[in-house]
C-alpha positions as CSV (number, residue, x, y, z in Angstrom):
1,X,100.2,108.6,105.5
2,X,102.9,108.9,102.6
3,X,105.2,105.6,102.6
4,X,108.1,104.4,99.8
5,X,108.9,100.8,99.8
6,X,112.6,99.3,99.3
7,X,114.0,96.1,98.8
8,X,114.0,94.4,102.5
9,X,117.8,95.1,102.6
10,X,117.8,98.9,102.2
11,X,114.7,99.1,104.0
12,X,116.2,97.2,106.7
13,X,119.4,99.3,106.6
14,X,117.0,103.0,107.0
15,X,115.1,100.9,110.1
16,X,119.2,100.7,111.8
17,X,120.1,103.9,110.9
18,X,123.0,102.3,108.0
19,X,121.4,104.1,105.1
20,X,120.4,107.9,105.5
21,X,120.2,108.6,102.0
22,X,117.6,107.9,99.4
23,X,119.5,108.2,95.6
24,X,116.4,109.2,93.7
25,X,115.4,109.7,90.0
26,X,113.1,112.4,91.1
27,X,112.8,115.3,93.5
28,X,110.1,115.8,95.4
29,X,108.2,118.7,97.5
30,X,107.1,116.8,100.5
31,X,109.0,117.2,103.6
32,X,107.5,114.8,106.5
33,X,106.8,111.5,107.8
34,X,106.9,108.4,105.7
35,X,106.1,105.0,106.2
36,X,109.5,102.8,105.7
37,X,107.9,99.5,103.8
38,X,110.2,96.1,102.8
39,X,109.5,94.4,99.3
40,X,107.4,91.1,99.6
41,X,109.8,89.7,97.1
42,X,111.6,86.7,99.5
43,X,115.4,87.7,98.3
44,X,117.6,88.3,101.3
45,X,118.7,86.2,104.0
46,X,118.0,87.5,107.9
47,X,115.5,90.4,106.9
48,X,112.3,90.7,106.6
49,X,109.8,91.1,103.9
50,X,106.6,92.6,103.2
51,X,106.0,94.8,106.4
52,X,106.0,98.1,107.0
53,X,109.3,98.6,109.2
54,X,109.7,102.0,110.9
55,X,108.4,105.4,110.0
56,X,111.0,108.2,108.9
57,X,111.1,111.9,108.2
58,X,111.9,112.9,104.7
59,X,114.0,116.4,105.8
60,X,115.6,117.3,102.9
61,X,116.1,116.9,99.1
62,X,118.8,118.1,97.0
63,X,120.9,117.5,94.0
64,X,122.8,114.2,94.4
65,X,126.8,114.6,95.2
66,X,129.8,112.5,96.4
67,X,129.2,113.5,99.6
68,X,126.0,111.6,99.7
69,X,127.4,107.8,98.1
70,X,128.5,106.6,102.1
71,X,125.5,107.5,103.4
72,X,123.5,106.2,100.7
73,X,125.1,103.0,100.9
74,X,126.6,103.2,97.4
75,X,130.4,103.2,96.0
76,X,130.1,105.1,92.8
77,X,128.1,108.0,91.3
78,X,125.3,107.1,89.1
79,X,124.8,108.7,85.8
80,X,122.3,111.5,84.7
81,X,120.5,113.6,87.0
82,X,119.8,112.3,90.6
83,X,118.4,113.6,94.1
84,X,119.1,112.7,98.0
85,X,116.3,112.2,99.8
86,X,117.4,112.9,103.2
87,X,116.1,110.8,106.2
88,X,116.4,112.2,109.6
89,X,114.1,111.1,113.0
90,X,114.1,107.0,112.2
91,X,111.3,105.4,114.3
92,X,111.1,101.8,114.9
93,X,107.4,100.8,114.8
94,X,105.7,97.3,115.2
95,X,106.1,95.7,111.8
96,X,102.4,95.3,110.2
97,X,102.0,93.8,107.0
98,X,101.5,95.7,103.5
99,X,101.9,96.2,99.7
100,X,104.7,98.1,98.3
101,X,104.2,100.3,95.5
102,X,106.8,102.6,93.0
103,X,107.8,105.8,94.4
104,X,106.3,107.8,97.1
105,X,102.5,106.1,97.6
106,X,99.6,107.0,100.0
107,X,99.1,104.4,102.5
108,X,95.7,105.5,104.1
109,X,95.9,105.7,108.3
110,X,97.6,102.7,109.7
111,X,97.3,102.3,113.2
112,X,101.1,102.5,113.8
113,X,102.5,101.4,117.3
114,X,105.8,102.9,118.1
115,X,108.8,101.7,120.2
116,X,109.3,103.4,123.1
117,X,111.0,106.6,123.2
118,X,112.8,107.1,126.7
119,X,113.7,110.4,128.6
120,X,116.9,110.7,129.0
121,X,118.1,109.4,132.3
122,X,115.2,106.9,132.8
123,X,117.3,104.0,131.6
124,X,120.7,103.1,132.0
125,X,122.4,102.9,128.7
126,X,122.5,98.9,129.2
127,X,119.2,99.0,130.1
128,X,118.0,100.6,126.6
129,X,120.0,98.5,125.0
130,X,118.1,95.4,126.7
131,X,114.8,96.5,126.4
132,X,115.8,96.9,122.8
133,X,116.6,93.7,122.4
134,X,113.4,92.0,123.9
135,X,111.6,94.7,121.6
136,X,113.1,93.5,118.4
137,X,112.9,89.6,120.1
138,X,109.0,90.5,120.8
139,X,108.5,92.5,117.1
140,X,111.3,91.7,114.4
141,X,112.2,88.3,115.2
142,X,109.3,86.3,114.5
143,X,109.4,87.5,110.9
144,X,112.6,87.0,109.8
145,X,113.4,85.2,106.7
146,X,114.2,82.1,106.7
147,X,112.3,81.4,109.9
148,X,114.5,80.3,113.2
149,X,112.7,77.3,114.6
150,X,114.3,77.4,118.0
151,X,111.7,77.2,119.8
152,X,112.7,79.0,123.3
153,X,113.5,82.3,121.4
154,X,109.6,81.4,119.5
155,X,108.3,81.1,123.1
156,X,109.8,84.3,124.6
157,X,108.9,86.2,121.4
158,X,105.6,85.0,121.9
159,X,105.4,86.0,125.4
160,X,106.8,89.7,125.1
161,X,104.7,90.7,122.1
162,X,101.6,89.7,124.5
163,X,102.6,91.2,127.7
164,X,104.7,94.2,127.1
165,X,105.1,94.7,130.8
166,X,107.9,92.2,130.2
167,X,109.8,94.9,127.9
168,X,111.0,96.8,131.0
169,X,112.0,94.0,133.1
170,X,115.6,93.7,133.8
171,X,115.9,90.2,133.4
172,X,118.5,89.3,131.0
173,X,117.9,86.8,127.7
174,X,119.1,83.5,128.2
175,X,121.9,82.7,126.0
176,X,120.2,80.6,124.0
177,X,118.2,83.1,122.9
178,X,121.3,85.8,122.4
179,X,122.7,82.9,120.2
180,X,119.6,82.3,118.6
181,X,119.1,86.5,117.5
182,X,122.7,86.2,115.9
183,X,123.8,89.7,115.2
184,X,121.3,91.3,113.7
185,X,119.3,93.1,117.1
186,X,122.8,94.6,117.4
187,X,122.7,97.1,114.3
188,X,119.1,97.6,115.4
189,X,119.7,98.0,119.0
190,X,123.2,100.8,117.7
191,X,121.3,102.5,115.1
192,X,118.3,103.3,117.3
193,X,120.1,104.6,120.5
194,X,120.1,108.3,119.2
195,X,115.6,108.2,119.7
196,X,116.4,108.6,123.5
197,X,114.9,112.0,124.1
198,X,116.9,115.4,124.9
C-alpha cells in the first residue's frame, strides 16, 4: 500500500476531514488509497505521533490555485510551480505504529482495521456520534501526546479496545471521562460523520 507521512498536525487535520488538500512540489500519476502516517518527531501538543492514522483516497491532482489555500489549510500562495493533491473518502483506521518517509512511499500490506462504516438509518445521528467517541476513547486516546494520566478515561480506553462489543452500547461516557477527551474527539467525531453509507 502507497502512504505519505505529515507532520502529526496536518496529518491529524486529513484524519478530521480540516485539510482536504495536499500543496505539493510534485504531481503525481497515482490515483487511489493511501496510508495517512504522523511524523515520530514529538512537536505538537494533543496529537499523535508516529502512527499511521486513517487511510485516504488520492482523487485528483492539478495545478495549484487560490481556490485550493482554505482547503489546504494555508493563507497565502506559495511561489514556483505547485500541485493539489486532492483527498476524498477519509477513513479512520486503528492507529498502528510506523516510519515516515519523503513523498509518496510503499508501505508493504498492513493489516489495517477500519472504523465502522454504518448504513444509513442503523444509528441515530447521536448514536454515531457516541460510538464515535468510545472509538477514538478505545483507539486515539491512549496515544496522545503528552499522555493524560487520568486514570478512569485509561481504564475505559483499555476496556473498549479489548471488547469492542462495548463500541455499540448506548451507555453514555461519564463526565469525567468527556472532560478528560477535551475537545479533540469533537473534530474527529464532525469530520467523520460524512463515512455513514448512502
Amino acid at each position: 500500500m502507497k502512504a505519505l507521512s505529515y507532520d502529526a498536525e496536518y496529518a491529524w487535520r486529513i484524519l478530521t476531514g480540516e485539510k482536504t488538500i495536499d500543496c505539493r512540489t510534485v504531481p503525481t500519476v497515482y490515483r487511489g488509497p493511501v496510508l495517512v502516517c504522523s511524523g515520530a518527531r514529538l512537536k505538537f501538543q494533543d496529537r499523535i505521533h508516529g502512527y499511521a492514522l486513517c487511510v485516504a483516497t488520492i482523487a485528483d491532482v492539478v495545478p495549484f490555485t487560490e481556490e485550493h489555500l482554505q482547503p489546504a489549510m494555508m493563507d497565502t500562495m506559495p511561489t514556483g510551480a505547485r500541485y493539489a493533491w486532492a483527498f476524498s473518502d477519509i477513513k479512520p483506521i486503528q492507529p498502528f505504529k510506523i516510519s515516515g518517509r519523503v513523498g509518496l512511499f510503499e508501505a508493504g500490506e498492513p493489516d489495517i482495521k477500519y472504523m465502522h462504516v454504518p448504513q444509513v438509518g442503523s444509528m441515530t445521528d447521536e448514536q454515531f456520534a457516541l460510538y464515535a467517541e468510545k472509538f477514538y476513547l478505545a483507539y486515539y486516546f491512549p496515544l496522545i501526546y503528552p499522555p493524560n494520566t487520568n486514570p478512569i478515561a485509561a481504564g475505559l480506553a483499555y476496556a473498549l479496545s479489548e471488547n469492542t462489543d462495548l463500541l455499540y452500547a448506548n451507555d453514555p461516557l461519564p463526565q469525567e471521562v468527556e472532560d478528560a477527551l477535551g475537545g479533540t474527539y469533537k473534530c474527529f467525531i464532525n469530520g467523520n460523520k460524512p463515512m455513514k453509507e448512502e
